[in-house]
N, C-alpha and C positions, 0 to 999 in steps of 0.2 A: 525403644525405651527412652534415647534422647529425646524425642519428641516427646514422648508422657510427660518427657520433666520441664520443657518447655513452655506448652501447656499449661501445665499444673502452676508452674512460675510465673507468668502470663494472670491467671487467676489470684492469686495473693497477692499479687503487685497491685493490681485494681483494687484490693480488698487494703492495703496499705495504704495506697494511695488518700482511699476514702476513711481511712481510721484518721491521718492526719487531720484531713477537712473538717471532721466531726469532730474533735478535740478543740481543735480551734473554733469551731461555732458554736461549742458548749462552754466555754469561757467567755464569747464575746454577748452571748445570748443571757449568760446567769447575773454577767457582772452590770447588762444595764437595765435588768427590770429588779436588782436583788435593792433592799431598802440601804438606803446611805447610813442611814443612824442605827439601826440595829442590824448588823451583818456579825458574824463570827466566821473564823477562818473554816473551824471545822465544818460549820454547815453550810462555806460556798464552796469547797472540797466538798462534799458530801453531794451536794447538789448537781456541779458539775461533771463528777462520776459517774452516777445515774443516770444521768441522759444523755448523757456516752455512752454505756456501756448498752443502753435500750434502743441509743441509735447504732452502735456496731452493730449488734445482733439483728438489727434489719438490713443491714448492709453486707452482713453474710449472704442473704437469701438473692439478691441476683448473682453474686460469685458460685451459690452454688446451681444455681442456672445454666450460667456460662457454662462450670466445668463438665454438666450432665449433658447439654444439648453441644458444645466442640468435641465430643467423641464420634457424632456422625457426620456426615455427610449429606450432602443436599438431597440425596437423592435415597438417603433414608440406611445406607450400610455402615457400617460400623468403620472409624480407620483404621489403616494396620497397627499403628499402636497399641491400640486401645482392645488390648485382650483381657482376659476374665483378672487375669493379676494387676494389671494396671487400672481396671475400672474397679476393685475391690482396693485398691490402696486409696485411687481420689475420692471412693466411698468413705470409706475413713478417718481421711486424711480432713473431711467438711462434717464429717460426725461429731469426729473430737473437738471440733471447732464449738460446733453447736451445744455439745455433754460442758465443755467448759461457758462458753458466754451466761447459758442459759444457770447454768448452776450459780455463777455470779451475781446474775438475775434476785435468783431465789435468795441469796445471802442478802444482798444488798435491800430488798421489800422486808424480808423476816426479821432480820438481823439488825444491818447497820441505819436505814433509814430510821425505824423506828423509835434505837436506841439512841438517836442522836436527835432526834425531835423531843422524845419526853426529858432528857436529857438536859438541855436549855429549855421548857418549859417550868421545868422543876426551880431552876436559877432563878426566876421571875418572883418568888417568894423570898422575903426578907429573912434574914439570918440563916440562910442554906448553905450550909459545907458543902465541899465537893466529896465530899464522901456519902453524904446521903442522896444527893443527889445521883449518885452512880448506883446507889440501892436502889431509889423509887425508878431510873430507867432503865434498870435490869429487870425490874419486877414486872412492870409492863410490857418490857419487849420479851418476856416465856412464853407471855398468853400467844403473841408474832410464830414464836417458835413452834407451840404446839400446834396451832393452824398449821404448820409446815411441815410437820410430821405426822401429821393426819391425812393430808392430803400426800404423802410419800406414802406412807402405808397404804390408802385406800390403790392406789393407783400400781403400787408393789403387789398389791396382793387380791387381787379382781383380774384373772385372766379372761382373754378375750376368746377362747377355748374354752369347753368343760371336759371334763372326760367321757368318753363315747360308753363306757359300763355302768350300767345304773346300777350293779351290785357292788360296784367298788365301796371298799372298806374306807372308815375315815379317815383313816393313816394314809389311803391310796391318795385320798383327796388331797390332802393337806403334804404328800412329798410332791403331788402335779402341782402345786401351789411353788415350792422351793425349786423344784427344774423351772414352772415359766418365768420365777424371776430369776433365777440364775444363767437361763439363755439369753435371755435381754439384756443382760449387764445396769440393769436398773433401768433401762429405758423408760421401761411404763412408766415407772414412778416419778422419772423428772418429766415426761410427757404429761400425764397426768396432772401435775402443779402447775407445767408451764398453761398447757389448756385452761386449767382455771381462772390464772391471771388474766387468760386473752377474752374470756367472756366478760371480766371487768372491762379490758380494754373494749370488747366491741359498747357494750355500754356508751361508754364515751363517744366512742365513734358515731353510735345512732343518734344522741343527744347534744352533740358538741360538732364535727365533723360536717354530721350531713346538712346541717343547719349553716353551717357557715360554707359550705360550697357553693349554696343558694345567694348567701348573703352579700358575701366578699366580692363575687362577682359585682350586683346587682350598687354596692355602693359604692364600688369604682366608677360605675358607670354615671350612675345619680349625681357621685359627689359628693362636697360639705356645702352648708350653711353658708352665704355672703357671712365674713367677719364684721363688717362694716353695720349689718343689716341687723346682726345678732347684736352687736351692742349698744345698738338703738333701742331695743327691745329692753336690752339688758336692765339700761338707765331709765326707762318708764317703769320700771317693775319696782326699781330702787327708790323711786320717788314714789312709786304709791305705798310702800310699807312702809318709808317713813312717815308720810304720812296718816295711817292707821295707829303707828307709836305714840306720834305726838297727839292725837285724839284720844287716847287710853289715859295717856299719862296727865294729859288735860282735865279729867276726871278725877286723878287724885289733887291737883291743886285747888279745884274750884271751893271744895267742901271741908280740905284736909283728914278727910278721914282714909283707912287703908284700901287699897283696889280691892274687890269682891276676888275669891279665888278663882273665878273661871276667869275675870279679867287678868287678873297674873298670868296665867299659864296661856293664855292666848299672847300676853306680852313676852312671855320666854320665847315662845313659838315663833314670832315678828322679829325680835330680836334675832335667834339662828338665821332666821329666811334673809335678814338683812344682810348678814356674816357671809353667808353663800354669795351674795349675789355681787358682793362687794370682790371678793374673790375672784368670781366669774369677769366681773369688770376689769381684771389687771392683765385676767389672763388674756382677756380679747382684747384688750387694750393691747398688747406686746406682741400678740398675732398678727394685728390688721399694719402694725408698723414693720414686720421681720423680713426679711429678705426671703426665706423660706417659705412665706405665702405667696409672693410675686413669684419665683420658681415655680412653685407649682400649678399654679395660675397658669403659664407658660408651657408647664407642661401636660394640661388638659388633655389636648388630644391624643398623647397616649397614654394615659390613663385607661380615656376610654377603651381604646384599640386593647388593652389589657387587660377589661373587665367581659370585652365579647371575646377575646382566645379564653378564659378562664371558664366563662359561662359556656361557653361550648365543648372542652376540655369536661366538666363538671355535665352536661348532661348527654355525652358519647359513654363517660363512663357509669351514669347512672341508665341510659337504655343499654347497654352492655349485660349491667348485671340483671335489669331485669330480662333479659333474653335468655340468660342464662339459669335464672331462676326458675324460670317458665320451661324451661328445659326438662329442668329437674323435676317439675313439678308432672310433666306429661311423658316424661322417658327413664327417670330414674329407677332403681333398683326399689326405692322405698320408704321410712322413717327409719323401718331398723338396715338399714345398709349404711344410713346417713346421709342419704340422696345420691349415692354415688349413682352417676349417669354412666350407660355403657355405650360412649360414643358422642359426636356432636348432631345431634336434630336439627338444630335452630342455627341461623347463620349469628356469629356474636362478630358485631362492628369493631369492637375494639380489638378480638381475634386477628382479625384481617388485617389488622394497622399494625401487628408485632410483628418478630420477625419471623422467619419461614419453623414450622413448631417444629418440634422433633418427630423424627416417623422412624418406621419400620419395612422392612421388606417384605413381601407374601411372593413368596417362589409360586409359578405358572410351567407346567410339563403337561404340556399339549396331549402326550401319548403318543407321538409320532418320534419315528428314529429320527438323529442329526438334527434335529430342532435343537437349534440353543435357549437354553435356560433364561427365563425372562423374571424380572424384579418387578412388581408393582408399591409403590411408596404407599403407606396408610401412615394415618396421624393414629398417636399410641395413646391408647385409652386402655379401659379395664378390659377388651375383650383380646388386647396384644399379648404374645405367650411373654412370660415373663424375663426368656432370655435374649428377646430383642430390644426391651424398651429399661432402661437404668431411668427409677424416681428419684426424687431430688430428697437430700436426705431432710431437709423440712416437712415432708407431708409426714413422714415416717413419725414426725413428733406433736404437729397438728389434726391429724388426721387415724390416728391409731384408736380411737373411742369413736367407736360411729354415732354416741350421744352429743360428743362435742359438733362434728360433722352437722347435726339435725341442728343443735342451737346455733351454729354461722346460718344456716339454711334459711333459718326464720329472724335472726339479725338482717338478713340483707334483705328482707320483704319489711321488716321494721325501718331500715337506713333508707328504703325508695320513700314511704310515707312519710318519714320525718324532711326528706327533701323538696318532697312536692308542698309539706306543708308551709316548709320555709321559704321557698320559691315565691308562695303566693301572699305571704306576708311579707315579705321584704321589698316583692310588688307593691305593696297595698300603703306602706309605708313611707312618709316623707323623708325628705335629705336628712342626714347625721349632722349634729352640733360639732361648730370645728376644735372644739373642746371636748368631744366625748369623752367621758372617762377620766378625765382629768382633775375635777371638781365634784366629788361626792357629798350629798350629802349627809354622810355618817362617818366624814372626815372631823379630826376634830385640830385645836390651830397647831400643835405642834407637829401635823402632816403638812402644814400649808408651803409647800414647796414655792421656790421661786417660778415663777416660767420658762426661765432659763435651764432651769434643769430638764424639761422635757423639751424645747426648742432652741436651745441656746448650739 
């Protein structure tokens, strides 16, 4: 038992460890891309919070790794500690972890982001009390609520069972309805929410994610733009639109009559395009002099060395999944199991590069007397009896709707194609401006930051 607690100590140490780091990265992350001029306490608290509390709850899920896979042994048996009372407390013990994080989760999407976004929206109108203003952001954050309690209900009250009588009464139905959520202690219900948000999250993931694994690599490698060369470019550009002005404007002198209105609004247009470019002139002008360009200039070549570990990192783990995908697609149980595969078919590269999986024992008795009793190690999949193999209490809350199961399935056949497409454009694409991003133009002058504030 001292050892269970050892262990288990051993695991939330790691999981504290990394609550610190993420507190502090979520502070130093909000405070230098949040705006200088409109910031409120409450909404870099707010901000901060949340992606903390999105990055803990990812940070649970290798703790609860460790603690499911250091109850065996290499060789696939159980340790002596680690009896049905002591794997049923660290069962628990990474449940209530999860029943809590994720529940925060759900407060913090439904609840407090919302009401704190429409909240200071609201403020943005002239003559607004803070009294109406906590009216108009309560009013909008119900509609938050009721989403939230729809998706508890559907997910409380849709068992993954029906009852095996087709004559049962509707009363029979509807008390098998109150046992399956009363054995689950709400489970479904917060699984069910949580599953929902994570199909927003793969979203993101297919659109955002798989595009920059292709990218970020591919523009480490490329590089930026000579500064020197960009604002050679920069100053022809600025001399020819002035130029175009003073030919416009040279048109109203000659006659004294007003510019025709397509000639204004071509001059509005010259005019911004000048604004930009002027802009663009300071900023490269204060790059090509900073010390920060020469550093990095210097440090070229491991850039590079940085963009081939990443790009190689980035496609072990996209042939990974499509091996894995492909798996499921020719061994799986089905669409309605949720592709659960019973067993590994296909060798998965990234498999091999973890560490040794979890397995289980399969006892061998030959039939002959005084033969001792032999262990053969298997990797624990669906077809392992269920009292060798402890799942990790995360699948129990991603993986409990074999509907959700099918949409990952087809995300991650959507994530290979958005990669491969990004791959091939980010190929096809010249160097980045060493000002990406920095100069919009749908900036308007009271964004016009100095360049010190991004390179200083």
């Amino acid at each position: 038992m001292a050892a269970a607690s050892s262990e288990l100590l051993t695991g939330w140490c790691l999981f504290g460890l990394s609550l610190l780091a993420i507190l502090a990265f979520c502070w130093v992350y909000v405070r230098k891309y949040q705006s200088r001029r409109e910031s409120e306490v409450v909404s870099t608290i707010t901000a901060i919070f949340a992606l903390a509390i999105a990055l803990i709850t990812s940070a649970l899920l290798p703790v609860d790794i460790f603690l499911v896979s250091y109850m065996k042994n290499q060789n696939g048996t159980f340790k002596e500690w680690a009896d049905a009372n002591v794997k049923r407390q660290i069962e628990d013990t990474v449940l209530y972890g999860y029943y809590t994080l994720y529940s925060i989760v759900l407060f913090s999407v439904f609840l407090w982001i919302p009401f704190v976004y429409f909240y200071y929206e609201e403020k943005d109108e002239d003559d607004t009390s803070s009294c109406s203003q906590f009216q108009a952001a309560l009013k909008y954050t119900l509609g938050f609520l009721m989403v939230c309690a729809v998706l508890l209900l559907i997910g409380a009250f849709v068992p993954l069972d029906v009852p095996q009588k087709r004559n049962s009464t509707e009363w029979e139905k509807v008390k098998f309805l109150f046992e399956e959520l009363g054995s689950s202690h709400g489970l479904a219900a917060l699984s069910f929410s949580i599953s929902s948000l994570t199909l927003i999250g793969m979203l993101a993931a297919v659109t955002y994610t798989a595009y920059g694994m292709s990218a970020l690599p591919l523009n480490l490698i490329k590089g930026t733009r000579s500064p020197t060369y960009e604002r050679l470019e920069n100053t022809e550009d600025i001399e020819e639109v002035e130029q175009r002005i003073l030919r416009i404007k040279s048109k109203q002198c000659k006659d004294g009559r007003p510019l025709p209105t397509r000639d204004r609004r071509t001059l509005q247009q010259l005019e911004e395009r000048l604004r930009i470019l002027r802009r663009r002139e300071r900023h490269l002008e204060f790059i090509e002099k900073s010390c920060w360009t020469k550093f990095r200039g210097a440090m070229r070549p491991l850039q590079i060395i940085w963009g081939v570990f990443f790009i190689l990192v980035a496609l072990l783990f996209t042939i990974s999944l499509f091996l894995s995908n492909l798996d499921k697609a020719l061994h799986s149980a089905g669409i309605n199991s949720g592709f659960i595969i019973l067993g590994t078919n296909l060798t998965n590269p990234l498999n091999m590069l973890l560490p040794v999986l979890q397995t289980h024992n399969m006892t061998l008795v030959d039939g002959q007397p005084g033969n001792v009793t032999t262990y053969v190690p298997k990797v624990c999949d669906a077809d392992a009896p269920k009292d060798q193999c402890t799942i990790t209490r995360t699948y129990l809350f991603l993986h409990k709707f074999w509907f959700f199961s099918a949409a990952y399935y087809f995300g991650n056949w959507a994530f290979i194609a958005v990669f491969l497409i990004g791959l091939i454009v980010s190929c096809c694409k010249g160097k980045k401006s060493v000002i990406e991003g920095e100069v919009d133009e749908d900036d308007s002058d009271i964004s016009d930051d100095e360049p010190c504030v991004y390179y200083g």
